[in-house]
Each structure stands twice: as structure tokens, then as C-alpha cells.
C-alpha positions in Angstrom: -106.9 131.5 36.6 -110.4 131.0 36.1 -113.4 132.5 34.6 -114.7 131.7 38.2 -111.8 133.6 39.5 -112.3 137.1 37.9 -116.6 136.8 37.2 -118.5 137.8 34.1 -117.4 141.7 34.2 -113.9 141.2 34.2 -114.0 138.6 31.5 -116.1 140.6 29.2 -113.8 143.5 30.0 -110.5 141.2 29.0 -112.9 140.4 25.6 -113.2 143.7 24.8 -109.6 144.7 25.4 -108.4 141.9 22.9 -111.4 142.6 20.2 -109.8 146.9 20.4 -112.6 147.9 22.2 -116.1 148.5 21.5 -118.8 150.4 23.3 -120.3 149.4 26.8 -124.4 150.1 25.4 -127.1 148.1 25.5 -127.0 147.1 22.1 -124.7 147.0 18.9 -124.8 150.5 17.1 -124.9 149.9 12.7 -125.1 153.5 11.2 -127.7 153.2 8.3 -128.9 156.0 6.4 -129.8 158.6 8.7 -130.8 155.5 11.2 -129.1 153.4 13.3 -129.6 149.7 13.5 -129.4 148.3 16.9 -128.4 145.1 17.4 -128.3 143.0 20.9 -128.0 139.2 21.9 -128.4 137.6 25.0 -128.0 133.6 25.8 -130.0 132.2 28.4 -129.2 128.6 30.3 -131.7 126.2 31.9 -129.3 125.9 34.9 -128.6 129.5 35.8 -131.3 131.6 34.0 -134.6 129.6 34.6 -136.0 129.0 38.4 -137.6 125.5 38.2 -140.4 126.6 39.0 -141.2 128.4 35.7 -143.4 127.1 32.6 -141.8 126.3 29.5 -144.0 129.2 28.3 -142.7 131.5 31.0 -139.2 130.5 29.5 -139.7 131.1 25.9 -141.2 134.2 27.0 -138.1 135.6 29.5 -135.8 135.1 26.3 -137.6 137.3 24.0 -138.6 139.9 26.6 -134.2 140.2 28.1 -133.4 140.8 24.3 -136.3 143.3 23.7 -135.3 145.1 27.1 -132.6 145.9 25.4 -134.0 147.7 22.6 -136.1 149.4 24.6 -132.9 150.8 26.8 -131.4 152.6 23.2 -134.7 154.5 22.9 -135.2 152.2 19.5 -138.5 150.6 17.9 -138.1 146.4 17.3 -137.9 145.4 14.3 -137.7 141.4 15.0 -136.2 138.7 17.4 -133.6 136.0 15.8 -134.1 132.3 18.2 -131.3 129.8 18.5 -132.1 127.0 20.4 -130.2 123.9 21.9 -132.6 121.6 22.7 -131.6 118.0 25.0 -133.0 115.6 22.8 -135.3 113.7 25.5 -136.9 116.8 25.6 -141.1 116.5 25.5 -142.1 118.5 22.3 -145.1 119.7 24.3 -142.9 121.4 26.3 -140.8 123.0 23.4 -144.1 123.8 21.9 -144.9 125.9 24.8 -141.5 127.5 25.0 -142.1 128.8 21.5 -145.5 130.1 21.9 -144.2 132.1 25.1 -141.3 133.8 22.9 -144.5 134.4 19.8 -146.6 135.7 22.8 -143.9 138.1 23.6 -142.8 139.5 20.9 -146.4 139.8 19.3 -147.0 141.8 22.6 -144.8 144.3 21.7 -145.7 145.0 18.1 -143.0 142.8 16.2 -142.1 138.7 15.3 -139.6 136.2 15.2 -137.5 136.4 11.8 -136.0 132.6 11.9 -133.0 131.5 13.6 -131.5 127.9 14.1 -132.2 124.2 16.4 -130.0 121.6 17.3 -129.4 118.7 20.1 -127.4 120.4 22.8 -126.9 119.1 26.4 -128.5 121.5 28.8 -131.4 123.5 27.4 -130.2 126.8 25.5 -131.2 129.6 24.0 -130.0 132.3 22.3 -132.1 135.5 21.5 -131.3 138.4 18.8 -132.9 141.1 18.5 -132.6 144.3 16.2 -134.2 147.6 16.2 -133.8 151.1 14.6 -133.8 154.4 15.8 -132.9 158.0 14.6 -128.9 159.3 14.9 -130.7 162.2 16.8 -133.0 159.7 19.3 -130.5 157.5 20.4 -129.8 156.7 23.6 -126.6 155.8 24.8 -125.1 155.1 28.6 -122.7 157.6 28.4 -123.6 161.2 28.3 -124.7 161.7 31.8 -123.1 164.7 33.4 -123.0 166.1 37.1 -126.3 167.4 38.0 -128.7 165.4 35.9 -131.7 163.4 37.7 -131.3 159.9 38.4 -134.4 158.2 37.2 -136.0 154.6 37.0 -139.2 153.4 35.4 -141.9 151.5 37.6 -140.7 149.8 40.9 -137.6 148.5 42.0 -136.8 144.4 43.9 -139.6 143.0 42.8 -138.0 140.2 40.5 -135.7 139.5 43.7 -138.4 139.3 46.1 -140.1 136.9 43.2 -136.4 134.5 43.7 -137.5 134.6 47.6 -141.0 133.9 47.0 -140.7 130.9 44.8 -138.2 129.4 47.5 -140.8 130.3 49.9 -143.2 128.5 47.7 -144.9 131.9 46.9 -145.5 131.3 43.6 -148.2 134.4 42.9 -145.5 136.7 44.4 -142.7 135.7 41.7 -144.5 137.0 38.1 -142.2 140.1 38.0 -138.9 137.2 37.4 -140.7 134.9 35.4 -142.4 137.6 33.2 -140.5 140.1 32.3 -141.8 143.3 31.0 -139.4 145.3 28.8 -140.0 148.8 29.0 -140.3 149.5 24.6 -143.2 152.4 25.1 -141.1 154.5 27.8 -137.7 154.2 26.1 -139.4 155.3 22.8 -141.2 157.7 24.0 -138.3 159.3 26.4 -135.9 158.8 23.5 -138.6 161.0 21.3 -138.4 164.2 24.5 -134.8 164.9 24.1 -134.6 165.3 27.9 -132.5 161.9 28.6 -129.2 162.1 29.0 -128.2 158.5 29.2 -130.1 155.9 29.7 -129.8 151.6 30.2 -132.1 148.6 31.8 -131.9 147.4 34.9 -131.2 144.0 34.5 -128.7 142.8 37.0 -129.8 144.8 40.1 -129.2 148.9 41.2 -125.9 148.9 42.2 -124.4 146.9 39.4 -126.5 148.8 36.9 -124.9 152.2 38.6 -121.8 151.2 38.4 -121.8 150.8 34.6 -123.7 153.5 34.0 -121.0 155.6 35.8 -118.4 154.1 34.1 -119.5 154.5 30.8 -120.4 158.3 31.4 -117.0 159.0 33.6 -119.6 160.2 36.5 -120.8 159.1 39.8 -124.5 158.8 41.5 -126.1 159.5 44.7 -129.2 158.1 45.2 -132.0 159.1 48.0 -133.4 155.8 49.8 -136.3 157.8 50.6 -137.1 157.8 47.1 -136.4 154.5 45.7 -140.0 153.3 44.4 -139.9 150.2 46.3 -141.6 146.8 44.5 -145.1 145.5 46.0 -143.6 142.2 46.9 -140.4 143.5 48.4 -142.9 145.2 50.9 -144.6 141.6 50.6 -141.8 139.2 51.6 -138.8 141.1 53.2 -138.9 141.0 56.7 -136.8 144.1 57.5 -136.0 147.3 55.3 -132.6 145.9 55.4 -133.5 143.1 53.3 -135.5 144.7 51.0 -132.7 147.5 50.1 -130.4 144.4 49.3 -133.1 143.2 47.1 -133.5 146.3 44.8 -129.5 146.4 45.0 -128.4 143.3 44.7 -131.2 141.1 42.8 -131.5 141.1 38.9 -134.3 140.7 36.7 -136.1 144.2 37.3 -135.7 144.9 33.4 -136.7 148.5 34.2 -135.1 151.3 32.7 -132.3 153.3 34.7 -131.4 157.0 32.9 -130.5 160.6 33.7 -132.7 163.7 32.4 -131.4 167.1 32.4 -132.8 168.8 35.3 -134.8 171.5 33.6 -136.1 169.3 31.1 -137.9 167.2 33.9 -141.5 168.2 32.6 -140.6 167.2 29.0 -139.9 164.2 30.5 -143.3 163.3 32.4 -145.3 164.0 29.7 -143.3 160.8 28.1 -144.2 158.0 31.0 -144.2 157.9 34.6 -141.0 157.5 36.3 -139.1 158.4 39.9 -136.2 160.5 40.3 -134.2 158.5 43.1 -131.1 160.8 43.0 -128.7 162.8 40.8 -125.4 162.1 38.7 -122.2 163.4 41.0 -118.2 163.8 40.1 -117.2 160.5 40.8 -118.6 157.4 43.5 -121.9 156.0 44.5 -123.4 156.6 47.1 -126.6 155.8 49.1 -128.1 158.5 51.5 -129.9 156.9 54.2 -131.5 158.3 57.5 -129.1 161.5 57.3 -125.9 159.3 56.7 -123.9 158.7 53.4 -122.3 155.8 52.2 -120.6 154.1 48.8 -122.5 151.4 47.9 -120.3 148.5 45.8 -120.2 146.9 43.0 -122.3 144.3 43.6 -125.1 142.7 41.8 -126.0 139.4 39.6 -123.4 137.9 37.5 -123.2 135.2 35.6 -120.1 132.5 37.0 -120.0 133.3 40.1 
């Protein structure tokens, strides 16, 4: 059997298992003080993680914003990204300069730095982002804790990094900034995490229905979610050619980065006065399920993954 075989969930499932389980969040959780330190990293491949078509800046800056995503999902403030780079050594070092301005550009947009890290030769471009944050025990934000009857929320639009993948095939280049540019949402999960209205909460990095599915998981719940309300991406509307296409691009496509998390219903106004964000359904029992023209159905566990 192959890592091919069973794909990235099962095999970090199989990890977990054999390291006595830990806990299916955004980030690492340190208890410090009355704190916590968060912790997350993420590895990103020339191969699989970088369309050709994007600027060694764009790259440098995808890396810090994925890791800072994450810090943004545990309602948590960054204190610093860690870089470890393997670099092919007939690289151009104009072109690793510009990597490493895009990951400085980043993370000086959202109010923190790079601490250090490591460099070495490595065959295929690589690099490996940490980042760490802190947040109070009472603020944090966690994927579990949804419960039957809270709001199913998301921040901004949804597709619009998987109508980018179409568009740069296409040779649309100005329709693909929301893949190669990442915004991570650190304002709205900070300032949700500071209403005590969110019940759970996680970033939608790897497509709806994927990002559903774990969030159910890790709460023990289900979803339904309106289609009616889905806040549907400018360049979905751009580039898809039937409504049909466009739902499998908020479902299926990664790279969105927003932030997916339930609010207690009667909480909702708390909430607003935090960011904007649409409610596109409502934690359940158990499945998840899509309600479209008057029909119902389960929608599967599909979405990017890594090896396959």
C-alpha cells in the first residue's frame, strides 16, 4: 500500500493514531501562563503548491500567508514566522531574492517578522513555514465545540482561488490573484475570537466540502448548507460557464484561506459588530448536506489533497 493509495487524510490519520493522538486544530496548543502558544507549520513544494505561472515573490509570499492563516483560524495574534528553505542549487539568487522579500512583504503586512530559520541545497524547491501565535485560554478557538443549531458562517467569498487555477490555464492571469495571494484572515479571527459568539471555527484552505467535513468531525456534528447563500467569488461568476461548475469550484478547489466557524444563534449581532461575514447554513446531528432548488443532498468528502 501506498501513500497514493489511502491520500493525505488517511495518512495523517494513521500518524496520529501511532503518535497517541493529538488534536485535529489549526495549530499546536502550548499552555503558557494564562496564554496559550499556538504553534503551526505548513511545507510547500514547487511541484504541487506553486502554479508556474506565479512570481517568486508571489511564492515567498503564499508560504507566509498558508502559515499565518492558520493563526488567524485559533482566534490568536502572530507573534513571528520561522523559514526553512531547500533551495536547487542552479537556482538564480534574483529569484530567491524575491521569494524572500514576498515572505517579508507578508508578514510585515500583518503586523509581525520572520524570527530565522534554516537553508540548504535540496532537489525541488522547498519551503517550510512556522508560525506561532498567542492567544487567551478564554479566546481560543478550537474546531470542535460546534453544537446543533449554531450558524454556519464564512468570511469574504467563496471559489475564487479555484476559478484563479482555471484562469491561469485559460491564460487569465488578472483573474488568478486570490491563488497566488493569499489573504489570511488575522483581523476577523481576532476580532471574532474577542465576541465570544464563535463556537468553532477553522480556514478554509482545501475547499467547502473538505473543510466541512473536518469541522464535523472534530465537533461530532453535521452541516447543512443553503446554496442560495453561499457568497459566491467574483471570478467564479467570471470564468465558470454554468452554476454547476462554479458550485464544484467553491466545493472542491483549495486555496480560499477564508475562515469557516459556527456562532451561537443569538449571539449573531455580537458577531457583526466583529467583521463581515455570511451565514450559509446551520450545524445539524450528523451528515452534510447541500440544499439546492428545494432538494437535499449529502455532499462528499471531497476537496484538495496533497498525493493524490
Amino acid at each position: 500500500m501506498k501513500f497514493s493509495d489511502i491520500g493525505e487524510r488517511s495518512l495523517i490519520s494513521r500518524i496520529t493514531e501511532m503518535l497517541g493522538g493529538l488534536e485535529h486544530d489549526d495549530c499546536a496548543v502550548i499552555g503558557i501562563d494564562g496564554d496559550y502558544l499556538v504553534v503551526t507549520t505548513d511545507m510547500l513544494h514547487r511541484e504541487t503548491d506553486f502554479p508556474a505561472q506565479a512570481t517568486p515573490w508571489q511564492i515567498g509570499w503564499m508560504c507566509a500567508a498558508v502559515n499565518l492563516s492558520d493563526i488567524a483560524a485559533m482566534g490568536a495574534e502572530p507573534l513571528g514566522v520561522l523559514i526553512a528553505s531547500g533551495i536547487p542549487p542552479e537556482t538564480d539568487v534574483g529569484f530567491i531574492d524575491e521569494i524572500f522579500r514576498g515572505i517579508r512583504d507578508c508578514v510585515e503586512a500583518y503586523g509581525t517578522e520572520v524570527l530565522g530559520g534554516d537553508t540548504d541545497a535540496h532537489r525541488e524547491l522547498t519551503i517550510c513555514g512556522t508560525a506561532l501565535g498567542r492567544v487567551s485560554r478564554g479566546r481560543i478557538l478550537r474546531r470542535r465545540g460546534a453544537r446543533p443549531g449554531d450558524l454556519l458562517c464564512t468570511t469574504g467569498s467563496l471559489g475564487g482561488a479555484g476559478a484563479g487555477l482555471k484562469a491561469l490555464n485559460l491564460g487569465r492571469i488578472d483573474l488568478a490573484r486570490r491563488l497566488l495571494e493569499p489573504r489570511p484572515r488575522l483581523r476577523e479571527g481576532i476580532a471574532l475570537a474577542g465576541t465570544g459568539a464563535v463556537t468553532a471555527m477553522m480556514d478554509n484552505s482545501d475547499g467547502l466540502a473538505l473543510s466541512l467535513h473536518d469541522l464535523a468531525e472534530a465537533g461530532g456534528t453535521g452541516f447543512v448548507i443553503e446554496y442560495e447563500r453561499i457568497p459566491i467569488a467574483d471570478e467564479v461568476k467570471a470564468i465558470a460557464e454554468s452554476d454547476d461548475e462554479a458550485l464544484e469550484m467553491v466545493l472542491r478547489a483549495g486555496g480560499d484561506f477564508e475562515l469557516l466557524f459556527t456562532i451561537r444563534e443569538e449571539r449573531i449581532d455580537d458577531a457583526r459588530e466583529a467583521c463581515e461575514f455570511s451565514v450559509i447554513g446551520r450545524a445539524v446531528k450528523n451528515g452534510i448536506w447541500l440544499v439546492r432548488d428545494g432538494s437535499r443532498m449529502q455532499i462528499p468528502r471531497i476537496g484538495y489533497e496533497h498525493g493524490s
